[in-house]
C-alpha positions as CSV (number, residue, x, y, z in Angstrom):
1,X,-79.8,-31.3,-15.8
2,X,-79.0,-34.6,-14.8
3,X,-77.9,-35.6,-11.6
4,X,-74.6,-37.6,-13.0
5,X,-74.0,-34.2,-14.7
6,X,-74.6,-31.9,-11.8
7,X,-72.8,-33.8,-9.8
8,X,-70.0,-34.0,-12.1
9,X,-70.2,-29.8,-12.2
10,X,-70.1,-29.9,-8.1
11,X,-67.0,-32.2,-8.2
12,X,-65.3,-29.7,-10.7
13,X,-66.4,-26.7,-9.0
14,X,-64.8,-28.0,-5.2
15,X,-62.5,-29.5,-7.4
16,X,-61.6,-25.3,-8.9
17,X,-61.5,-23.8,-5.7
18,X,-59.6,-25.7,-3.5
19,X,-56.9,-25.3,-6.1
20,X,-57.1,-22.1,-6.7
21,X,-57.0,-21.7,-2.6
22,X,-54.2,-23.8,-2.7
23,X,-52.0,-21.7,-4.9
24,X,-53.2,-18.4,-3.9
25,X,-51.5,-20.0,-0.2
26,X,-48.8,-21.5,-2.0
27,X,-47.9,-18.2,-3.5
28,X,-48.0,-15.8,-0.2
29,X,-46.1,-13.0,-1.0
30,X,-43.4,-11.8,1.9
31,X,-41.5,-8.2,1.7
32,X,-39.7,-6.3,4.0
33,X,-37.2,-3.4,4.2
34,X,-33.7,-2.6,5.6
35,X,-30.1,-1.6,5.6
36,X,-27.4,-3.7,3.7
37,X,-24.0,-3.1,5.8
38,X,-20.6,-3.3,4.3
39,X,-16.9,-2.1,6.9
40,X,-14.1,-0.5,5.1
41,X,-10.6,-1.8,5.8
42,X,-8.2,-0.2,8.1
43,X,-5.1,1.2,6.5
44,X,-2.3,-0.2,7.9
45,X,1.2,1.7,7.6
46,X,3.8,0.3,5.7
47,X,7.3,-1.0,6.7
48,X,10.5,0.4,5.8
49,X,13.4,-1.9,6.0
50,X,16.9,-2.0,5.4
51,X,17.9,-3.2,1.6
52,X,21.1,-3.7,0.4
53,X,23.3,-1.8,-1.8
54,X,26.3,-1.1,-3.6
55,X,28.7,1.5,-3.3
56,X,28.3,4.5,-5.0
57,X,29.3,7.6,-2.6
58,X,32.3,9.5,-2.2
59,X,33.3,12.5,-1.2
60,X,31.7,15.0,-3.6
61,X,29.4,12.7,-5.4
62,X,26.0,11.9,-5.8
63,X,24.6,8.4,-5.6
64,X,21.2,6.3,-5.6
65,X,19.9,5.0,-2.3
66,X,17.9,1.7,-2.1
67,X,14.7,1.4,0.2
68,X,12.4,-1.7,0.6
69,X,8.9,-1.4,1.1
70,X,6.0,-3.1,2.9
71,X,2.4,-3.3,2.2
72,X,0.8,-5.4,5.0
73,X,-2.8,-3.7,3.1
74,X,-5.0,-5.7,1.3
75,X,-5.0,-3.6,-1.3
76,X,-2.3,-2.1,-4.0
77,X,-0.5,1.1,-2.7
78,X,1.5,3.7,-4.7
79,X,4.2,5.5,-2.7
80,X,4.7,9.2,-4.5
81,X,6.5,10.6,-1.5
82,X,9.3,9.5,0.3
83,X,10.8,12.8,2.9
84,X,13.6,13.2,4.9
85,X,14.3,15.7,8.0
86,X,17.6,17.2,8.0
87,X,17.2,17.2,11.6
88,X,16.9,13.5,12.0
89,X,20.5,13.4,10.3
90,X,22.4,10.3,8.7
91,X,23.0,7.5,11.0
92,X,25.8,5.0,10.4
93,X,24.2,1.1,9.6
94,X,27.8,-0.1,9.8
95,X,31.1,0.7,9.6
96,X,34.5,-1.2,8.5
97,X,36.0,-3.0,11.0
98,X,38.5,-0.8,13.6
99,X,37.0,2.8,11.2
100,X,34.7,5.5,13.1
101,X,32.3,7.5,10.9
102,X,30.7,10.6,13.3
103,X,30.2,13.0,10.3
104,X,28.8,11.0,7.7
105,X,28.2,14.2,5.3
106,X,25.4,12.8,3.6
107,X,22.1,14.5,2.7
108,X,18.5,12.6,0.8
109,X,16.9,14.2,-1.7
110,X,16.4,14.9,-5.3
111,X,20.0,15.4,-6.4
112,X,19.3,14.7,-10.5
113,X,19.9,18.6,-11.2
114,X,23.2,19.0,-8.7
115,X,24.4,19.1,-5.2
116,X,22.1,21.8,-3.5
117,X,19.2,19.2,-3.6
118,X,15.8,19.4,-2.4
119,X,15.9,19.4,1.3
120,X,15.3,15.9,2.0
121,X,11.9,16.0,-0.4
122,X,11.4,12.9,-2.9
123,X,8.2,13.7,-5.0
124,X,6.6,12.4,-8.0
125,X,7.7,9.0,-7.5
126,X,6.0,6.1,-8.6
127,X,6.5,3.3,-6.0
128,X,3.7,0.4,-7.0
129,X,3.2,-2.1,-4.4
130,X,0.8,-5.0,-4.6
131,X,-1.7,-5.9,-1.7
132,X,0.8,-8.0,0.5
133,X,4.1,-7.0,-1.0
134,X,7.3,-5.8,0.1
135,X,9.6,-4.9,-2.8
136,X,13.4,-3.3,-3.0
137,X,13.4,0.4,-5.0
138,X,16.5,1.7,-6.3
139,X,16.4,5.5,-5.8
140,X,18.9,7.4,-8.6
141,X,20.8,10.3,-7.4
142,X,18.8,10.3,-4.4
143,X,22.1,10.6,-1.9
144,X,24.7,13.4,-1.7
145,X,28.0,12.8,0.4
146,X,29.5,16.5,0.7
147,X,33.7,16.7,0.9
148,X,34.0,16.9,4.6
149,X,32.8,13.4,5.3
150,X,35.2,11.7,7.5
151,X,38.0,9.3,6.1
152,X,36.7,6.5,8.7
153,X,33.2,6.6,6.6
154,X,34.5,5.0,3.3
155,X,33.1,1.6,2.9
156,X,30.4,2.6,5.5
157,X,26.5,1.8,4.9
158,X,24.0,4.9,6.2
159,X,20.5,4.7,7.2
160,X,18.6,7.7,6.4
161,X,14.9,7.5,8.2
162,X,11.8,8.4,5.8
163,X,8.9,8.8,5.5
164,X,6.5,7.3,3.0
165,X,3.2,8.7,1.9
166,X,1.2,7.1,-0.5
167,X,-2.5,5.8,-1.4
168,X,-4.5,3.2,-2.4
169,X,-3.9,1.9,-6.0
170,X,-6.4,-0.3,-6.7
């Protein structure tokens, strides 16, 4: 061989391996293992507030009640159960001017098949709230005011305390 020639294959040959070192360091592979971590949100309980409404008890009748709804969640809620304890009674949210209204006479519940209602039990319902919402509901036939209500109560507004149970709707 000649010596231009060999020296030509020694060039190419240095030449080969130092890239081939080169990428083989360039290329360096790096694994590992471990846990990914993710934190579940903390429910947060909603807020019942007063709503307005219109008048549609009397003595004897049946009426809807109104209820507004909080989701301070970050995430959609359904309310399917709103419940009442007889023992909590009817409170009085305001009266006419110079009128007294100490025996209100008015029961929650599911009224929609007649006056004996359901014990202060609204089921089934569909109440949809959005992450971050509050919203008024109108509840039909939800309020009973029996015929011994006093005459001071007409024109009064009641506050009947509930509670709401519900889950995520997302």
């Amino acid at each position: 061989m000649r010596k231009s020639v060999k020296r030509a294959v020694v060039i190419v040959s240095a030449l080969a391996v130092t890239g081939v070192a080169s990428a083989a360091w360039a290329s360096w592979l790096a694994n590992g293992s471990g846990n990914a971590y993710a934190e579940a949100e903390t429910a947060k309980a909603l807020v019942i507030s007063e709503a307005s409404t219109t008048a549609t008890l009397y003595p004897g009748a049946t009426g809807d009640a109104t209820i507004k709804i909080g989701n301070p969640n970050k995430y959609p809620v359904r309310v399917d159960t709103l419940q009442w304890t007889p023992a909590d009674g009817v409170q009085v949210a305001r009266v006419q001017p110079g009128s007294t209204c100490n025996n209100t006479g008015v029961y929650f519940g599911d009224f929609s098949a007649g006056p004996i209602g359901t014990n202060g039990l609204l089921s089934g319902l569909e109440l949809d709230l959005g992450a971050g919402e509050t919203k008024t509901f109108t509840l039909p036939k939800a309020v009973h005011m029996i015929n011994n209500s006093e005459d001071g109560c007409q024109g009064a507004v009641f506050s009947i305390k509930v509670k709401a149970t519900g889950a995520s709707n997302a």
